[in-house]
C-alpha positions in Angstrom: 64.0 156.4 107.6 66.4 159.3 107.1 68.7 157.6 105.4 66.2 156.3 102.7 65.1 160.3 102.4 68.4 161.3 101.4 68.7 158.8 99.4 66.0 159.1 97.5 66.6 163.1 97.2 69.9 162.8 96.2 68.8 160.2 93.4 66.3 162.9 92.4 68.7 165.5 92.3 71.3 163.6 90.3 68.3 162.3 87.8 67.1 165.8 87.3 70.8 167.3 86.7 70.9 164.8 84.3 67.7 165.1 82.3 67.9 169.2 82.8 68.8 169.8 78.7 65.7 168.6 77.8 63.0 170.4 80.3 62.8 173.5 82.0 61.2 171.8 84.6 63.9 169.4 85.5 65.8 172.3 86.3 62.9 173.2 89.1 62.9 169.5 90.0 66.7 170.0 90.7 66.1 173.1 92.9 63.8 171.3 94.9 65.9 167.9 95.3 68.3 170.0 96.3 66.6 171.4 98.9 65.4 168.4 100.0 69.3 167.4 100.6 69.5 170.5 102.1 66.9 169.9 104.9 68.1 166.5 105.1 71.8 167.2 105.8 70.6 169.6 108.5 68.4 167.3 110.4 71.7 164.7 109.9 73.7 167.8 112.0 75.6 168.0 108.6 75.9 171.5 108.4 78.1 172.6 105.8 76.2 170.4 103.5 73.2 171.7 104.4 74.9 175.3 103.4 76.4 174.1 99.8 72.8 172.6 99.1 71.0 175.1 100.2 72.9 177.7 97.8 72.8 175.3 94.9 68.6 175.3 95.4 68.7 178.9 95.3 71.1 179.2 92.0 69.1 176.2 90.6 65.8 178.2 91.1 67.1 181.2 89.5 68.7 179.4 86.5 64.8 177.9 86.4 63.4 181.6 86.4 65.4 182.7 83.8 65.0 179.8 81.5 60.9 180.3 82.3 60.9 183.6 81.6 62.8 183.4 78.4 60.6 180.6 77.5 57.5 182.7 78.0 58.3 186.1 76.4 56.9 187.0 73.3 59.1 186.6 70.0 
């Protein structure tokens, strides 16, 4: 069962990278696979996995704020 969880968050993650030119919100779904794969490589005892994914949610997130905020401010 924990295999098919990372499995399917990693397919998430590299779906969402892929599609992230056209949506904003790809770019959230990004953050959040990736920490999915976070949570999933620590429960595996993976831990500097778990550390690289769990930065790359947090810089995905961001780059998801920014792009929002820009997106929302009046021209």
């Amino acid at each position: 069962m924990l295999t098919i969880f990372g499995s399917i968050a990693v397919s998430i993650m590299m779906m969402s990278y892929w599609l992230e030119s056209r949506s904003k919100w790809y770019v959230a779904v990004f953050a959040a696979a990736s920490a999915a794969t976070s949570i999933y490589s620590g429960i595996a005892e993976v831990y500097p996995i778990m550390a690289v994914e769990a930065i790359w949610s947090a810089v995905a997130f961001r780059r998801f704020l920014v792009r929002h905020r820009s997106s929302t401010l009046p021209a």
